[in-house]
C-alpha positions in Angstrom: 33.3 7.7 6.1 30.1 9.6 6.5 32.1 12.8 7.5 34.2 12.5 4.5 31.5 12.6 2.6 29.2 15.2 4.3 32.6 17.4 4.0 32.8 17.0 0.4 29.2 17.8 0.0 29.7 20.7 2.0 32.5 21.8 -0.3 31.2 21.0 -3.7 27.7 23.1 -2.8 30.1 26.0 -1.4 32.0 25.6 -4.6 28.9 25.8 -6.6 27.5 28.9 -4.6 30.9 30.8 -5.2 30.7 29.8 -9.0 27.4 30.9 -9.5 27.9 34.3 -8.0 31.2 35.2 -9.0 29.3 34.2 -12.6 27.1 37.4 -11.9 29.5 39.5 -11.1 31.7 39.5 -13.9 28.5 39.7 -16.3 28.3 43.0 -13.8 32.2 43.4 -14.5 32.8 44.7 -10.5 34.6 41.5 -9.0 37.4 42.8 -6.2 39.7 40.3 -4.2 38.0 41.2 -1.8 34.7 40.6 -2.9 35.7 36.9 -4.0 37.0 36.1 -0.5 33.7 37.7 1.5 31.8 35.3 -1.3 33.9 32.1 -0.9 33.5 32.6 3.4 29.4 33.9 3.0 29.0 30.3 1.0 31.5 28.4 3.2 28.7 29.5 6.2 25.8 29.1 3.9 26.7 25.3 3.0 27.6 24.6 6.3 23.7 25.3 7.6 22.0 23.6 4.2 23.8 20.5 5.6 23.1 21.0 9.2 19.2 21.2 7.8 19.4 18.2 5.3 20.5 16.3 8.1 18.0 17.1 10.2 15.3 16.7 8.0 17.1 13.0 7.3 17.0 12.7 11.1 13.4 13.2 11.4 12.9 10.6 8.9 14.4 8.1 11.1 12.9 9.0 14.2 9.6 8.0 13.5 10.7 4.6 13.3 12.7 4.7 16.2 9.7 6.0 18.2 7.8 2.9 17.1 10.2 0.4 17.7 10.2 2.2 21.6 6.4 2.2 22.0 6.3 -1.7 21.2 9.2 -2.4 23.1 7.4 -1.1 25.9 3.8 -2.4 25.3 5.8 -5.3 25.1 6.9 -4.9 28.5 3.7 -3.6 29.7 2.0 -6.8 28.5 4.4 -9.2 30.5 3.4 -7.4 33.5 0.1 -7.4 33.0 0.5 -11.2 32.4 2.4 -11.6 35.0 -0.4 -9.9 37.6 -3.2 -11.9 35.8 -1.5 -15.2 36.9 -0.8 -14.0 40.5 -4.3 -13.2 40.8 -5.7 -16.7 39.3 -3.5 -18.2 41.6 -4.9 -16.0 44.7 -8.7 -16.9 43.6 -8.0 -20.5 42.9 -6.3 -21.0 46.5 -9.1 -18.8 47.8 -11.9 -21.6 46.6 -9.6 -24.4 47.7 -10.2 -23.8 51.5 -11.3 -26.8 53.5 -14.7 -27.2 54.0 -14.2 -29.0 57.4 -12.6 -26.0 58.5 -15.9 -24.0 58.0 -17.3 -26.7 60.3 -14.9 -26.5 63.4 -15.6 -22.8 63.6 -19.1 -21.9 64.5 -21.5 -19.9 62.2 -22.4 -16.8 64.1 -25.7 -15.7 63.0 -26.0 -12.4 61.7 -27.9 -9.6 63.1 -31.0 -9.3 60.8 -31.5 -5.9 59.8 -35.1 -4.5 60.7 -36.3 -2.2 58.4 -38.3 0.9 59.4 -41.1 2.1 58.2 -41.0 5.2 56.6 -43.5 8.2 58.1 -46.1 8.9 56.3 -45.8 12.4 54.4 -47.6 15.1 56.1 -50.7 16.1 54.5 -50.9 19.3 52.4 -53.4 21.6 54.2 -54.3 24.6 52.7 -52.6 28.1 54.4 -54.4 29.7 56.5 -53.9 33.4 55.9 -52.4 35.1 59.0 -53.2 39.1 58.7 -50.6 41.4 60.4 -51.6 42.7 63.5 -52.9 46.2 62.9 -51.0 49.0 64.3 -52.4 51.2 67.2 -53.0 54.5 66.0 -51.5 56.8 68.9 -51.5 60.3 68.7 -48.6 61.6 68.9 -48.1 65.3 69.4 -50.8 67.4 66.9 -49.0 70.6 65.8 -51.2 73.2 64.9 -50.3 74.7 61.7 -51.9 76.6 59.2 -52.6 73.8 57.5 -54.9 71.8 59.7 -56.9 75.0 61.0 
């Protein structure tokens, strides 16, 4: 049914494109065969893509809602889990604190290593730099040229 009617759509807006243009051309007075046939195929095409668009603009209307439906379908699912682990792990905890106490008493308490604790070293003192001069270079003569300059 819904092709029927997208197909008559389709039709009736190529029908109304043709109309409206063939309308301008005889006000014009230049209408050929082969003008009418190039118009009726140019809005056959032309109709065709209007409907593609309309029906994906329709599409994106209803996609929204599908999106949401999805999302809480699967926060649905995520919450079962979730569920699901939470009452695992009561379980787990609750036969965790049900041990038997006389079985703590048949095995014998090891003590525990105490832990000594060291005392930290005292920070070295701040003493005020001593100022260490460079040793001073031995003057040695090297070879003394005589030149005009030193005469």
């Amino acid at each position: 049914m819904t092709d029927k009617n997208a197909k008559n759509k389709r039709k009736s807006l190529a029908a109304d494109i043709v109309s409206s243009i063939e309308a301008k051309l005889t006000e014009t007075g230049t209408a050929t065969k082969k003008m009418k046939k190039s118009i009726e195929k140019s809005a056959d095409k032309l109709a065709k893509k209007l409907a593609k668009l309309l029906n994906k603009d329709e599409k994106k209307k209803s996609t929204p809602a599908k999106k949401a439906e999805k999302k809480a379908k699967k926060e649905a699912i995520k919450a079962k889990k979730n569920a699901d682990k939470a009452e695992k792990n009561a379980k787990r905890t609750a036969a965790s604190k049900l041990v038997d106490p006389s079985a703590d008493s048949l095995i014998p308490s090891v003590p525990q290593a105490t832990r000594s604790i060291r005392k930290q070293a005292p920070a070295p003192k701040a003493t005020a730099p001593t100022r260490r001069t460079a040793p001073k270079p031995t003057s040695t003569p090297t070879s003394v040229e005589t030149t005009e300059e030193n005469v």
